[in-house]
N, C-alpha and C positions, 0 to 999 in steps of 0.2 A: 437842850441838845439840838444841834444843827440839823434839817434833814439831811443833808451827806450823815452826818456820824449815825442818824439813825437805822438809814439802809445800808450802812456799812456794818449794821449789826444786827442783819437779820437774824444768821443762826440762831441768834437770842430768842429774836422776838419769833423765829418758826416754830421753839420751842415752846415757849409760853402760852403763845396763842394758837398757833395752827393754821388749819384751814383758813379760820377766820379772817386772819390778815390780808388774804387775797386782795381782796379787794381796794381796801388799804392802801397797799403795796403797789398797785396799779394805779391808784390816783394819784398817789406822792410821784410817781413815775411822770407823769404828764404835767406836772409842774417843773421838774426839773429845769427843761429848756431856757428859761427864763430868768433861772437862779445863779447859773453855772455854764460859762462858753463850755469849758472845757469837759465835762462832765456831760454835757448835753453832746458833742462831739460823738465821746465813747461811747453816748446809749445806743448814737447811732442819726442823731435829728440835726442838720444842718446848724450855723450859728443863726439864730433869729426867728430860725421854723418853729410852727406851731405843730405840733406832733397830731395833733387833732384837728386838723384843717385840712380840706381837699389836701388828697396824695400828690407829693411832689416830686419831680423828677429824680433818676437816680440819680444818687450826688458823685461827685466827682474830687473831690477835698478830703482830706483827711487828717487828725492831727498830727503835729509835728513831731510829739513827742507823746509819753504817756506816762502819767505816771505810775509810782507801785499805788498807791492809793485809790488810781483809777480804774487797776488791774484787779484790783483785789475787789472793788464795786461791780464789777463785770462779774466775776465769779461767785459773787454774790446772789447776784440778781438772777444766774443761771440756772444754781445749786436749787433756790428756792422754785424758778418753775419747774425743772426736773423732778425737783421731790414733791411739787403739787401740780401734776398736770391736770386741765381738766377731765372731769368724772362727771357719770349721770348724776342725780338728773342733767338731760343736757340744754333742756330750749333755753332759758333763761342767761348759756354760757356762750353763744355763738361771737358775740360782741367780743366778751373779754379774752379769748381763746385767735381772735382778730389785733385786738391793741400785741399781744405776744408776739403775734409773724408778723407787726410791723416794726417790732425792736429786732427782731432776727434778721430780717430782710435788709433792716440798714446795717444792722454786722456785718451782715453777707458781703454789701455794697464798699463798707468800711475797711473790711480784710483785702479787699481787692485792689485797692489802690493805698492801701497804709504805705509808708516807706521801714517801718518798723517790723522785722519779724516775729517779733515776743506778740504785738500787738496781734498782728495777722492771726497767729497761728490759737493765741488767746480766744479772739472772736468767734473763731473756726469750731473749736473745742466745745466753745459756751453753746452756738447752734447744735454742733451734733448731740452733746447731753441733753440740751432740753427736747431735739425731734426725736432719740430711743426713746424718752420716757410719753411723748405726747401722740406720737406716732409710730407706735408698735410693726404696724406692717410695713416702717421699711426697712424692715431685717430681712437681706436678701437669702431667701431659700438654700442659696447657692454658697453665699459666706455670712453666713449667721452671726458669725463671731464678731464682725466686725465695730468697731466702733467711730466708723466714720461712713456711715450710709446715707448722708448728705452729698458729704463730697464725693463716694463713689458712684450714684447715681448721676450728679451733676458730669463727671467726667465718661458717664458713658452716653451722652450726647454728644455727635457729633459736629463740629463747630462748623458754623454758618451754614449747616443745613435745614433743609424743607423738604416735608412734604407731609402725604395724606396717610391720616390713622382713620380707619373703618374697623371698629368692633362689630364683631358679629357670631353668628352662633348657626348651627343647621338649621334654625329654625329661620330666622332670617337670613339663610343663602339665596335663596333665591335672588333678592333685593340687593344683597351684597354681590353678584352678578350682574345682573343689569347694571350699578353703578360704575363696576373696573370695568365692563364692557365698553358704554360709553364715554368712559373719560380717556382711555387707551383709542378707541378705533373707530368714534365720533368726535371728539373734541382734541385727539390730539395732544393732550397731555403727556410730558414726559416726566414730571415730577415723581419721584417714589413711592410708591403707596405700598402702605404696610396695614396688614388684616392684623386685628388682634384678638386674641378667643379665652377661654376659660379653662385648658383641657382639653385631652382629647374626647371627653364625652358633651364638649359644648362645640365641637368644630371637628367632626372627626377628620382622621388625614384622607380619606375618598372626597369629602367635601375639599380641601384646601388645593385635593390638585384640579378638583374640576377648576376652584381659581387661579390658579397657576396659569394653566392655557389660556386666560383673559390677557397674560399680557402685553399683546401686540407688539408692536417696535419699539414700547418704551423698555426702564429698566424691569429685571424680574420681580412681580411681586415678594414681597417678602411678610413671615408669619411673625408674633409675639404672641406666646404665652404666657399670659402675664402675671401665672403661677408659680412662673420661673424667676421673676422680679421681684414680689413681693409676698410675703408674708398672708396667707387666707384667712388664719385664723379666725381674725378678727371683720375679715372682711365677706366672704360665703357668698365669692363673686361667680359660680357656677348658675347658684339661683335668684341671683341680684339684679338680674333685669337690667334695667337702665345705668346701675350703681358701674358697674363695669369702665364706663365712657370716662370719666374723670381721670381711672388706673390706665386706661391705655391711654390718655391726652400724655400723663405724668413719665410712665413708662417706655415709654417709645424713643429711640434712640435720638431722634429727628428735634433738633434743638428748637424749630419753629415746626411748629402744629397746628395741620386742617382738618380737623377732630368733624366726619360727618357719619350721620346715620347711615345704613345700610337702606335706607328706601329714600336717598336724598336726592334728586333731580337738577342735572346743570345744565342750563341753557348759554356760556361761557366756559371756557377754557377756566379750570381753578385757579393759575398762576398769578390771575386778576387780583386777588383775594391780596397777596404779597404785597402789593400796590398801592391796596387803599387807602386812604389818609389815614386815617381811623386806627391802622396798624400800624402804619409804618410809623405815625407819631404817640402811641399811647403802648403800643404792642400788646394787644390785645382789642381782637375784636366779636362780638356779640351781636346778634338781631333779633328785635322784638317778635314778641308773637302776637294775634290782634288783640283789639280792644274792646273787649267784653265786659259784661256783666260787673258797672261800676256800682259800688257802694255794697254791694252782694257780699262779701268775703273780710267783715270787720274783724275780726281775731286774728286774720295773717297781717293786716295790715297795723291792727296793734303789737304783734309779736315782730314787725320787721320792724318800726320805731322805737320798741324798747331796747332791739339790739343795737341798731345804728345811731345815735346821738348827733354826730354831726354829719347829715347826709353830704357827698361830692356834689361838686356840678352835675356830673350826669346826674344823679340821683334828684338834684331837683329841676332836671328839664324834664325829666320823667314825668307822661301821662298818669301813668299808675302810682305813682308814689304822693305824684301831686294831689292828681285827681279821686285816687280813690278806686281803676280799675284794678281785675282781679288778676292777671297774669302778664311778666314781664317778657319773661324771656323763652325764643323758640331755641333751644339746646339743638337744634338737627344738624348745625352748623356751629363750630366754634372756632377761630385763629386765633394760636396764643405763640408768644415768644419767649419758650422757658431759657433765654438765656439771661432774662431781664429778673433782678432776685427781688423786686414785686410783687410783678409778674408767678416766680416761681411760689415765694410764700402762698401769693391768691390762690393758686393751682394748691397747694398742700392741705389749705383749709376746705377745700371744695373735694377732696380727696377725702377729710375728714368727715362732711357732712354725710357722703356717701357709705361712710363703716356703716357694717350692720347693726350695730346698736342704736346709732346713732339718727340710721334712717328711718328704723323700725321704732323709735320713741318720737320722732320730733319731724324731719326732712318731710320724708316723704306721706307724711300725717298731715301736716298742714298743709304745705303744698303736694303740686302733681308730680312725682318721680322726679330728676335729674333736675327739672329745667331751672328752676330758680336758685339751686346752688350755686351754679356761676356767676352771676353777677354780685350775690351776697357773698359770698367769699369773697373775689377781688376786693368788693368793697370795703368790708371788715376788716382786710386786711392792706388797706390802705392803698393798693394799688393803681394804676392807673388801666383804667377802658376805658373804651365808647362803644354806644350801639350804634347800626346803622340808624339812619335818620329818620326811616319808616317804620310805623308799626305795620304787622301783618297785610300784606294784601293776600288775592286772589288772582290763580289763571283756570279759567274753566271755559263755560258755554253760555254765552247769554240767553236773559230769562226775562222774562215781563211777567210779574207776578197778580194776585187778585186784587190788587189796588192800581194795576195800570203803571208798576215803578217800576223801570228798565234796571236791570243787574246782571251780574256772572255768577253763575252759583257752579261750584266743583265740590270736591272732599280733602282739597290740597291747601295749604299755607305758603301765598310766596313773598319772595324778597328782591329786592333792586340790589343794583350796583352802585358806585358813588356819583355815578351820571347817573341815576334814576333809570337805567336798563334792566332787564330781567335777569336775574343773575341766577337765580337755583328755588327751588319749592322741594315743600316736604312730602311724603305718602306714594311713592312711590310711580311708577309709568303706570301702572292699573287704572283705567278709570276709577276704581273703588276698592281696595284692598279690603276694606273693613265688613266689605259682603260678600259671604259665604259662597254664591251663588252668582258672583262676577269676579273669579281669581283668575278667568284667562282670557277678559275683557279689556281690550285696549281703547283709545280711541284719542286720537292731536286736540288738542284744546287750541281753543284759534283766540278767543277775549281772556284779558284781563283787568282789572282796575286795583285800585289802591287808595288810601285817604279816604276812606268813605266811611258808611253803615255796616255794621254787620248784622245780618241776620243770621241765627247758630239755628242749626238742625238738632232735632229732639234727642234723636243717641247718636251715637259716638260715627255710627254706619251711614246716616243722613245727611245728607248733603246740604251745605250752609252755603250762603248768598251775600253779595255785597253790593247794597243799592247806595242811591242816591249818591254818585259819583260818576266817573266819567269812561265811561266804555271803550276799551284803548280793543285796537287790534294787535296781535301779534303780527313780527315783520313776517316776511318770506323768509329769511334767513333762518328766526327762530323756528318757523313751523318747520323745516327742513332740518334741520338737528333734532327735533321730536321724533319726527318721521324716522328718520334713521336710526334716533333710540330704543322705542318700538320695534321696529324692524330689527332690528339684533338680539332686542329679550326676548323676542319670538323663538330664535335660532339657539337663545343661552338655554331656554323654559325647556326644550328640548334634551341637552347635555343636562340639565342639572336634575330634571325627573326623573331622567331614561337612567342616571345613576345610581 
C-alpha cells in the first residue's frame, strides 16, 4: 500500500490503533513533500520545500486544481487531529502540537490565494475543526455556537492597523500610568493604545478612567476585556499573572501588535518599532534578555532540544541555544504582525503554552512566566522572527567595584534600536520598584553599556552591574525625556493614589 492510500485511510487506522498513531501520522506527514508536488501543495508546503527546514516565507502559489482525492486527504488529516488534540501530559508534546500549526498556517496561506472555492473553503473548515477541538478558549463568550472562531477572530482585526496592547491590572496601574503618560505627552505618540484586563475585579472601572485622562492629543485610549473574547475556562486569566500577555497580543483588534508591560520604559517614540528590519521583514520581532548563568539550567535546555529537532537560523545564532545560557528571551516588549498566518499560528501556540494546565504542568515550571513562550512557539511553529541583535544591556549609574572594574549597575534590563540607540528598558521610572521602601524614589540614570559581563544581584531587589565593557553616556536628548518622564509620574502618583 502506497503512503497516499495509507493516510487516505486513516479512519481505519484511528480505529485500530488510536492515540498511538500520532506520531506515525506526523512523520509519514513530512515525507510527503518529496513524494508528491501535488499532494505536498494541499498539505500546504511549497513544490521543493522542506517542511522541516528553516520557516519559509508565506507562499504566494497555489494549486491549480484539486483534486476529490486530495479533498478527501485534507479531511482526513483534519478529522484525525480534531479527534486527537493534544492532551497532558504536556512537556514532551510542545514540538509535535508545532509540526500542526505549521500544516494549518499554510492552509491558512493556501485558502487565501486558491483560485478554487471548494478548495478555499475546504482548508478553512479543516483549520477551524482542528482549532475548536485544540483550542477550546477560542469559543467566543459572546458567540459560543460558532463554528468558525478562527475566522471570526481573524476578521475582527482591523486591517493594516497598529498599535499598542498594555495588559494590566490595579495592581500594576500605577506603571500602566506612567507608560500612557509618557508615550502620549513625552514622546508624542499617536498610535492607539489599548489597556487590556481580566474583569472588572483585575482593572476596576475607577482604575480605567484614571486612564482615560492619560490620553493627551492622541486617539482615546481604549479598553479589552479579554473575558469577553475568549473563553476562561481553561485559561483562569484573573490569577494568571503573566499568562494574560499572549491573550491580549492575540485578542486585540490591532492587526500588528506592540504587546508592552506595564512598567516598560521608552526613550523613542514606539512608531520606530514598525520600521525595524527585523519586523518589517520577518514580522515579528523579539529582544533578548542578558546573558547569565551559562551551563546552569541543563534540563531546559535538554527539554527545548527534544522539542525542536531542526533549530531555524535564528535558533542557531542564538548565544543560549548555542552556548548553553539560561534565558532567551525579555517578553516586556513584543511586535507581531497577526496578519501574517505564521505569524498568527506562532501566536496561538504561545497562547497555548500559557493555558492554565499547561503552564501549571510544564511552562512556567521550567521556565520563568511568559518569557520563553514566545520565541518557542513561533518556532515550533515554523514561523518566521528575529531578535534584536543585542542581548540585554543596562542604563543605570556607574560603579567601580572591589576589584577596581569600572561598570553601571541599575535594577533595569535595556534594549537598542537597529542603529544600536537606546530604545526602551524594563522595570519601570522607579529607581527600584522591587524595594518596599523605594516606591516613590526616582532618580535620571545618565550611563549605560551593553556587550559586556554581567554581574546579577543576589535577589530579585539587588541591583545587578555590567562590567568590563564600555561606559557610554546617555545624550542630552535622552536624559531630557527621562526628566520629563519622571516629572509626570510624579503628577500621575498623585491622581492614581489620591483615587
Amino acid at each position: 500500500m502506497s503512503i497516499f492510500a495509507a493516510l487516505r485511510s486513516l479512519r481505519a487506522i484511528r480505529i485500530m490503533i488510536g492515540a498511538i498513531a500520532a506520531m506515525a501520522i506526523l512523520s509519514l506527514l513530512w515525507l510527503l513533500p518529496s513524494t508528491s508536488s501535488t499532494t505536498s501543495k494541499v498539505l500546504g508546503f511549497g513544490q521543493g520545500q522542506d517542511p522541516d527546514a528553516e520557516a519559509q516565507p508565506i507562499i504566494h502559489h497555489s494549486p491549480t486544481s484539486t483534486s476529490s482525492d486530495d479533498l478527501a486527504f485534507i479531511t482526513d488529516i483534519a478529522n484525525y487531529f480534531a479527534d486527537i488534540p493534544i492532551q497532558a501530559p504536556f512537556k514532551e508534546k510542545y514540538g509535535e502540537l508545532g509540526h500542526r500549526n505549521q500544516i494549518m498556517g499554510k492552509w491558512v496561506s493556501l485558502a487565501a490565494t486558491s483560485p478554487d472555492p471548494t478548495t478555499k473553503t475546504l482548508l478553512l473548515d479543516a483549520v477551524e475543526r482542528i482549532s475548536i477541538s485544540q483550542y477550546p478558549f477560542l469559543r467566543n463568550p459572546q458567540n459560543p455556537s460558532s463554528q468558525h472562531p478562527i475566522t471570526d477572530l481573524r476578521a475582527s482585526f482591523q486591517p493594516n492597523s497598529a498599535g499598542i496592547v498594555i495588559p494590566t491590572s490595579d495592581k500594576t496601574l500605577r506603571y500602566a500610568a506612567h507608560l500612557i503618560g509618557s508615550l502620549r505627552s513625552v514622546l508624542n505618540s499617536t498610535l492607539p493604545i489599548q489597556v487590556v484586563y481580566a474583569g472588572d475585579d483585575d482593572l476596576s472601572p475607577a482604575s480605567r478612567a484614571h486612564l482615560t485622562t492619560l490620553s493627551g492629543s492622541g486617539p482615546t485610549i481604549s479598553f479589552l476585556n479579554i473575558l469577553t473574547i475568549f473563553d476562561d475556562e481553561t485559561l483562569k486569566l484573573q490569577t494568571g499573572g503573566w499568562a494574560i500577555k499572549a491573550f491580549a497580543a492575540l485578542g486585540s483588534h490591532f492587526e500588528t501588535v506592540i504587546l508592552a508591560d506595564a512598567d516598560a520604559v521608552f526613550l523613542q517614540p514606539p512608531e520606530v518599532l514598525l520600521e525595524h528590519p527585523a519586523f518589517v521583514n520577518k514580522g515579528a520581532l523579539l529582544f533578548h534578555d542578558r546573558l547569565l548563568w551559562q551551563h546552569a539550567f541543563s534540563a531546559r535546555h535538554d527539554w527545548w532540544k527534544s522539542q525542536i529537532k531542526r533549530p531555524s537560523a535564528e535558533m542557531n545564532a542564538s548565544l543560549v541555544w548555542m552556548e548553553d545560557y539560561a534565558e532567551e528571551a525579555d517578553s516586556g516588549l513584543v511586535v507581531l504582525n497577526k496578519a501574517r498566518p505564521d505569524t498568527f499560528m506562532g501566536l496561538l501556540h504561545i497562547c497555548w503554552q500559557n493555558t492554565y494546565d499547561v503552564r501549571e504542568e510544564t511552562t512556567y515550571k521550567i521556565t520563568y512566566g511568559d518569557k520563553e513562550s514566545w520565541w518557542f512557539g513561533l518556532e515550533l511553529s515554523g514561523a518566521q522572527y528575529e531578535f534584536s541583535k543585542h542581548y540585554g544591556g543596562i542604563v543605570g549609574w556607574e560603579n567601580v567595584d572591589g576589584e577596581g572594574r569600572r561598570g553601571v549597575c541599575s535594577f533595569v534590563i535595556a534594549h537598542v534600536d537597529a542603529k544600536n540607540r537606546l530604545l526602551w528598558y524594563n522595570g519601570s521610572l522607579l529607581k527600584n520598584k522591587g524595594q518596599s521602601d523605594m516606591q516613590n524614589v526616582y532618580e535620571v540614570p545618565d550611563k549605560w553599556m551593553i556587550d559586556a559581563e554581567w554581574v546579577k544581584g543576589g535577589r530579585k531587589q539587588d541591583h545587578s552591574c555590567m562590567i568590563e565593557g564600555e561606559v557610554r553616556s546617555l545624550t542630552d536628548e535622552e536624559i531630557m525625556v527621562l526628566e520629563r518622564e519622571i516629572s509626570l509620574a510624579k503628577t500621575v502618583d498623585q491622581l492614581v493614589m489620591q483615587g
